[in-house]
KOLLUMBA-882410 format. One line per field, with one value per residue (C-alpha): residue number from 0; x, y, z. Coordinates in Angstrom, 1 decimal, always signed. Each point is the difference from the previous one (the first is absolute). Layout:
residues N
i = c(NUM,...) $
u = c(X,...) $
v = c(Y,...) $
w = c(Z,...) $
***
This chain:
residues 272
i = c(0,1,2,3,4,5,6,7,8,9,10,11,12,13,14,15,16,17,18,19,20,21,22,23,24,25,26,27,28,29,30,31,32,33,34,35,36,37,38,39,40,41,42,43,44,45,46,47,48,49,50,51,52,53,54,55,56,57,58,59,60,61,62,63,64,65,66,67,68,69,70,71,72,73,74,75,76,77,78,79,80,81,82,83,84,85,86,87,88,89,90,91,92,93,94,95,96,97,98,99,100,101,102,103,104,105,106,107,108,109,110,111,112,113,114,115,116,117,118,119,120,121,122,123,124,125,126,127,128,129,130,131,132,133,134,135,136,137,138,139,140,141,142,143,144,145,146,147,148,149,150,151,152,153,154,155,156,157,158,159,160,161,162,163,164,165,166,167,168,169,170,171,172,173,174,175,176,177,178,179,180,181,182,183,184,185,186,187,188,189,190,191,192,193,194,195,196,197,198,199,200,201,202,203,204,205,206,207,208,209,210,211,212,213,214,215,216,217,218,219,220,221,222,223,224,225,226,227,228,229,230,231,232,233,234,235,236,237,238,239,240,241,242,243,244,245,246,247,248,249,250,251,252,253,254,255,256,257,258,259,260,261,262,263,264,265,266,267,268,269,270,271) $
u = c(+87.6,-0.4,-3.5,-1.0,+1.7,-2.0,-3.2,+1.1,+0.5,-3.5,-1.6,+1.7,-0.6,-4.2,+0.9,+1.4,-3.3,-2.4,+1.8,+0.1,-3.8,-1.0,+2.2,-1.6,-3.8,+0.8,+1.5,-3.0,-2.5,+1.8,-0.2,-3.4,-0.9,+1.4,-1.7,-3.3,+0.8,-3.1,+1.4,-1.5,-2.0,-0.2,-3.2,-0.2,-0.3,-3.5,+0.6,-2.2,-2.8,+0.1,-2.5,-2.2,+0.8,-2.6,-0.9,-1.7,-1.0,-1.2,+0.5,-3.6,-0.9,+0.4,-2.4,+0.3,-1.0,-3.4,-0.1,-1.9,-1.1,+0.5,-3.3,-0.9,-1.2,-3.7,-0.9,-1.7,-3.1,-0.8,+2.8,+0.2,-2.7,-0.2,-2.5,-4.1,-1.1,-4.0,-2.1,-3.8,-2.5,-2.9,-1.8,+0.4,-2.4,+1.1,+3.2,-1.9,-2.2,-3.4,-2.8,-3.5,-2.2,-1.9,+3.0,+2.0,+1.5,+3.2,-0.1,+1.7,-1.0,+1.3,+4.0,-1.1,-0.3,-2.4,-0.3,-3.2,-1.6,-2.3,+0.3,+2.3,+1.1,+3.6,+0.3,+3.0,+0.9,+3.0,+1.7,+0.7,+2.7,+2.8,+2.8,+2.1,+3.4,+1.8,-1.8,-1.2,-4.1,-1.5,-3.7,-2.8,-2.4,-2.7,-2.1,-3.9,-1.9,+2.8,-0.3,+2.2,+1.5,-1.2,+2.8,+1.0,+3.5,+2.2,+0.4,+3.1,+1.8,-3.7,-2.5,-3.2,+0.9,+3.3,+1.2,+2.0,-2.5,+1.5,-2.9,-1.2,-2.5,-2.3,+1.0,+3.4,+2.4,+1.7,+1.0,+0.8,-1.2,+0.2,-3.0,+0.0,-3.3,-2.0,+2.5,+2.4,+2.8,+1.0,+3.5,-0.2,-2.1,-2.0,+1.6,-0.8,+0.7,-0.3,-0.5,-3.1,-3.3,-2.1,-3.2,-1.6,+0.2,+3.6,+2.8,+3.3,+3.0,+0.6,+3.0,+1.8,+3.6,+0.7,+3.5,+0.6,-1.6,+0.0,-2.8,-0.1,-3.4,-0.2,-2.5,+0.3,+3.3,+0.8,+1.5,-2.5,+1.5,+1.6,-0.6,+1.8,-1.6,+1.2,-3.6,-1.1,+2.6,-2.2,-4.0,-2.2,-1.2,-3.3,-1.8,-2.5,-2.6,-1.3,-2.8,+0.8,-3.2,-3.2,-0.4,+0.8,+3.4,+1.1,+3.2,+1.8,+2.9,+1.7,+2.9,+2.2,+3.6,+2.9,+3.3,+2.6,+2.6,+3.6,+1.5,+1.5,-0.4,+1.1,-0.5,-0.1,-3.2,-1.1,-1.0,-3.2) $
v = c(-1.3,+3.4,-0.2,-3.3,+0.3,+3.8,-2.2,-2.6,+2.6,+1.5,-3.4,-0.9,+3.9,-0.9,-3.3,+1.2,+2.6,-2.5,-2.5,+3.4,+1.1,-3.7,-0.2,+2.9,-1.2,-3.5,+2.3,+2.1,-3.1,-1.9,+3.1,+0.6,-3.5,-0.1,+3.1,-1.6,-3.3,-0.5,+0.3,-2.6,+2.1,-2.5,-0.5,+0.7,-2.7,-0.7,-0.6,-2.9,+1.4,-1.8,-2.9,+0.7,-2.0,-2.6,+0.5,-3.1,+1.5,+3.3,+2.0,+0.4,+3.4,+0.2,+1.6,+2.4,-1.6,+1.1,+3.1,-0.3,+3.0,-0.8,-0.1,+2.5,-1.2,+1.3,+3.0,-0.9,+1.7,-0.4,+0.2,+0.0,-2.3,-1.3,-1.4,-0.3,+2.7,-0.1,-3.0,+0.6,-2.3,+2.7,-1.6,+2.5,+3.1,+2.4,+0.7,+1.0,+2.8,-1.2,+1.2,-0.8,+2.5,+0.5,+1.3,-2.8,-2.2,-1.4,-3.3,-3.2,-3.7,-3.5,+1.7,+2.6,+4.1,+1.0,+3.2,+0.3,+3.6,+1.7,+1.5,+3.2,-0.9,-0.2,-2.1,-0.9,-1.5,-0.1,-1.9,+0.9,+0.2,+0.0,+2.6,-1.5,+1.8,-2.5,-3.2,-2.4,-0.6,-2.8,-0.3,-2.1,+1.9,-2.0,+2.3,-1.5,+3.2,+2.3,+1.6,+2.3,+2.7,-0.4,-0.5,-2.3,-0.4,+0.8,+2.8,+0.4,+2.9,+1.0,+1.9,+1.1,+2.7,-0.7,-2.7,-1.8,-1.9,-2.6,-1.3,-2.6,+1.3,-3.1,+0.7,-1.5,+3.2,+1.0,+3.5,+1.8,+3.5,+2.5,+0.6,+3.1,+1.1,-0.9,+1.9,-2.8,-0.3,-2.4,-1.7,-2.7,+0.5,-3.6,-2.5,-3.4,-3.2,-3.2,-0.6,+1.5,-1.6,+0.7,+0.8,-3.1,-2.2,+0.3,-0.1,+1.6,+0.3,+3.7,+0.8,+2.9,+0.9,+3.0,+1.1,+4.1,+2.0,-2.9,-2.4,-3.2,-1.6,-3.7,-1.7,-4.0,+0.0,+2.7,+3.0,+2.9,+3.4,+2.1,+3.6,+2.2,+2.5,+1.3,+1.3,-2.2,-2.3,-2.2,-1.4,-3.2,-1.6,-0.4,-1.0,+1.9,-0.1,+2.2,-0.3,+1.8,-0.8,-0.4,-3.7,-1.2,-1.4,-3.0,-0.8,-2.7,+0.9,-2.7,-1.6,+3.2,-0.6,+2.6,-0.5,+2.6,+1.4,+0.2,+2.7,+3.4,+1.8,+0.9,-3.4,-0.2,+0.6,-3.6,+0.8,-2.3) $
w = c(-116.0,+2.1,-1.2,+1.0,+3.7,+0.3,-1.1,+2.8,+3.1,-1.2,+0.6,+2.9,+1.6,-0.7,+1.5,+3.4,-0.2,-0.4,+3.0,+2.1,-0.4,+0.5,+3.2,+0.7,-0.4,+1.8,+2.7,+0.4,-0.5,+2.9,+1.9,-0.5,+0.5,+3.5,+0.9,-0.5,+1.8,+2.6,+3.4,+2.3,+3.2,+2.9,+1.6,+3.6,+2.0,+2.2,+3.5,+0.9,+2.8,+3.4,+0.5,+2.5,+3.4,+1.0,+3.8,+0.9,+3.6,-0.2,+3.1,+1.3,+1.6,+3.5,+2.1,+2.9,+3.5,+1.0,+2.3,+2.7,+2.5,+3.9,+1.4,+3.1,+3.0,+0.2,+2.4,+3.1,-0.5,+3.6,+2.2,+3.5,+0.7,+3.5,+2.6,-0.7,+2.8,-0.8,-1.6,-0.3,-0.5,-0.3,+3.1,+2.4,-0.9,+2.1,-1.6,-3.3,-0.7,-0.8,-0.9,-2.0,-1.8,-3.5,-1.4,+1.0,+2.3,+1.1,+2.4,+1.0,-1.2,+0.6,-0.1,-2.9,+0.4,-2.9,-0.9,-2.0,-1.7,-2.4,-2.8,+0.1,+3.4,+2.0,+2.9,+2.3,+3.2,+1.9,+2.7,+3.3,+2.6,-2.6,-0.7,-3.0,-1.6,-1.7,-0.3,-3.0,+0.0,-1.9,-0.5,-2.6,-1.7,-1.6,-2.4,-0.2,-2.0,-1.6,-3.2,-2.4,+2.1,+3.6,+2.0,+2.8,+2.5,+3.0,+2.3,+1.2,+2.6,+1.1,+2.1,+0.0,-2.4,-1.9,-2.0,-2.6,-2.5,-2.2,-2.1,-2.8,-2.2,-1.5,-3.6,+0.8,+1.5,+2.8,+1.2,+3.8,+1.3,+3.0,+1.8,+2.2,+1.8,-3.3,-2.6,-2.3,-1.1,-2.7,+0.4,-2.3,-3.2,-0.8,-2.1,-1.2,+2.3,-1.0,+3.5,+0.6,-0.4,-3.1,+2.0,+1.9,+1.3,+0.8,+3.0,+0.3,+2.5,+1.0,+1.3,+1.2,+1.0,+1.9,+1.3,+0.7,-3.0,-2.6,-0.1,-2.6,-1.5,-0.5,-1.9,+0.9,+1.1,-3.6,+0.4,-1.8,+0.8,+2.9,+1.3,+2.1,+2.4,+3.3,+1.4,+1.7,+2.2,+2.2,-0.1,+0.1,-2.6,-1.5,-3.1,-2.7,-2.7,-2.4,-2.6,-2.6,-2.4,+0.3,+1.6,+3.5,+1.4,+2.1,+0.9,+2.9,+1.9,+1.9,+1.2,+1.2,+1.4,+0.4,+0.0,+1.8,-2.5,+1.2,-2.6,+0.2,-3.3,-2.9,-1.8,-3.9,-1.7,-2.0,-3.3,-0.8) $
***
């Protein structure tokens, strides 16, 4: 009897061991098991991008007004013009010097002064019984023989041995000098004019505006170029040619009217 109950507590002892070490395993198992349960990661969410806005009128580009620069009065290239003092018809030959020889000649015909030379040869004649300061002088020249550089124009503030010379040259320029008892002085170096006749035949308007020390070329009513020189205030007027080459030269002069000027200096140089 003691025997069989010791044999009984042994079996039921290894029983209890056995339930034990499988509570044991199931407990470690379901331990495990849970450990290693995948965990769900949520995903971010995308935030949807904007659809673009439809602009059915597009603003256009607007412009800047125009700009647009006040325009300045032009300057009065010759101011101060007043009454016509002296008109000459070139009928009256004792109020031009004249002459004839076999150098040259200078003479009146039907309402014409020509002025006519050799080759190498400077002519001029001047008017009479006038004492100009400030004044405006128009006169035609009308070229017949002129060639390359001989030279034709106006006198102005004259005698019998000083002068202002604004001349045309037949190859198209224009330029002023000083003339002192035969010595020059250049004022004006020549420059193109569209104005001034290509040899002949041609005709051009000379004019000239003088007021105190400043005097004003004009080329057909065109303003050329101005000079300023005190040296000579007052003169008459008179007219040249000058061959330059080796051929003769012919030129007209007609039609000669002078205007007084009105006008104190300073005025404002024109720029041409």
């Amino acid at each position: 009897m003691i025997h069989s109950q010791s044999h009984r507590k042994q079996r039921g002892g290894k029983k209890s061991t056995i339930l034990l070490a499988l509570t044991l395993i199931l407990t470690s198992c379901y331990a495990l098991d849970t450990s290693l349960v995948p965990t769900t990661i949520p995903l971010a969410t995308e935030t949807a991008l904007p659809s673009p806005t439809i602009v059915w009128f597009p603003p256009s580009a607007t412009s800047s007004p125009p700009v647009f620069s006040t325009p300045t009065a032009t300057p009065e290239m010759r101011p101060g013009l007043g009454d016509v003092a002296v008109t000459d018809d070139f009928s009256d030959p004792k109020i031009w010097d004249l002459a004839v020889s076999d150098q040259g000649s200078s003479a009146l015909n039907q309402g014409n002064l020509t002025l006519a030379v050799q080759p190498k040869v400077y002519l001029l004649s001047l008017r009479h019984g006038l004492t100009l300061s400030s004044f405006y002088a128009e006169i035609t020249a009308t070229p017949n023989i002129c060639r390359g550089t001989d030279t034709y124009g106006l006198l102005v503030r004259a005698n019998a041995v000083a002068y202002y010379r604004f001349a045309l040259s037949c190859d198209g320029r224009v330029s002023a000098e000083r003339i002192s008892a035969g010595t020059r002085e250049l004022l004006q170096t020549p420059v193109p004019s569209g104005d001034a006749p290509l040899g002949a035949p041609g005709q051009v308007r000379i004019g000239l505006w003088a007021a105190g020390s400043e005097m004003r070329l004009f080329l057909n009513d065109h303003y050329q170029f101005a000079i300023s020189n005190p040296n000579y205030p007052t003169g008459t007027v008179g007219v040249f040619v000058n061959s330059a080459g080796s051929t003769a030269m012919v030129v007209n002069f007609s039609d000669l009217q002078i205007q007084d000027v009105n006008y104190i200096p300073p005025t404002r140089t024109p720029r041409p």
